[in-house]
Steps between C-alpha positions, in 0.01 A plus 500: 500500500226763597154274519220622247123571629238503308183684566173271406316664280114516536168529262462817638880646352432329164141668451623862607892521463507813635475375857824388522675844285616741726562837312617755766425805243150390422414505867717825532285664194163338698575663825596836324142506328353442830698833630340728225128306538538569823475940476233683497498637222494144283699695221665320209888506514475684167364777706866599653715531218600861451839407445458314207222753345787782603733254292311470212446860480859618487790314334852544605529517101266678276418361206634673216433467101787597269387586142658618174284726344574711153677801608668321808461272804202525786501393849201443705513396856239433727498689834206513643373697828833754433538806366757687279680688808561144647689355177822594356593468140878510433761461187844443633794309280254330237299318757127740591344364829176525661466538864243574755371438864161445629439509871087463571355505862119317507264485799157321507288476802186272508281365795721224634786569248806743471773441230767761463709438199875653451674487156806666341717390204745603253563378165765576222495376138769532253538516153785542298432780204470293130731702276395749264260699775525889529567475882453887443126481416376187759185617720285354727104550555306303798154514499252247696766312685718439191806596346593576170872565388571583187805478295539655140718326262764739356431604100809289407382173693188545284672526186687145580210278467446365135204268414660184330258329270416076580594312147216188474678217325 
């Protein structure tokens, strides 16, 4: 049987139990600190994020709101920093899609400081067509960096919806 060693403990280890904790990514997260105190520039990490600012700015997936108005349905989707020649608006087999591709090329020079920033991306959205829409009289306006498809209910679809009164009992 293997022999068991114990380690005396001193006044020292039970006032400050850290002395004896050895946490390999708290001295790996130390020594990186000491990399970025040591430039010249003393800049916050916070500093050198243009990815995730370029992230924030352009989603894979627009948001889009669907609405039912009176005379029919309304999309709006959100695409900003894009124009109407670089989006495509298309009815096939019941389903209309949105699609569109941004591609933005940045530069920004500063004393001490370049950043050159690359981005393209595509996106599609689908939706299929609610029944009752004149596919014949859908348009689309975009103004400001946002969308707006609309989609006229046919004269019979309107006719269709009755009121029914609530009874109280």
């Amino acid at each position: 049987m293997a022999e068991e060693s114990k380690l005396p403990a001193s006044k020292d280890s039970a006032q400050n139990p850290g002395i004896l904790d050895w946490h390999p990514f708290e001295t790996f997260r130390r020594q990186f600190d000491r990399l970025f105190d040591d430039l010249p520039s003393r800049r916050s990490l916070a500093d050198f994020q243009p990815f995730d600012r370029m992230m924030s700015q352009w989603s894979a997936t627009p948001p889009v709101d669907f609405v039912e108005k009176d005379g029919g349905y309304e999309i709006s989707a959100e695409l900003p920093g894009l124009d109407e020649k670089s989006v495509d608006v298309k009815l096939s087999n019941g389903v209309l899609s949105i699609s569109g591709e941004k591609s933005e090329e940045k530069e920004e020079k500063k004393e001490g400081y370049y950043c050159s920033e690359r981005r393209y991306g595509s996106f599609r959205r689908a939706f299929r067509v609610p029944e009752g829409v004149d596919v014949d009289k859908i348009t689309a306006d975009f103004e400001k960096g946002v969308l707006k498809i609309r989609l006229p209910k046919t004269p019979e679809s309107k006719k269709d919806e009755k009121k029914i009164e609530i009874a109280a009992k």
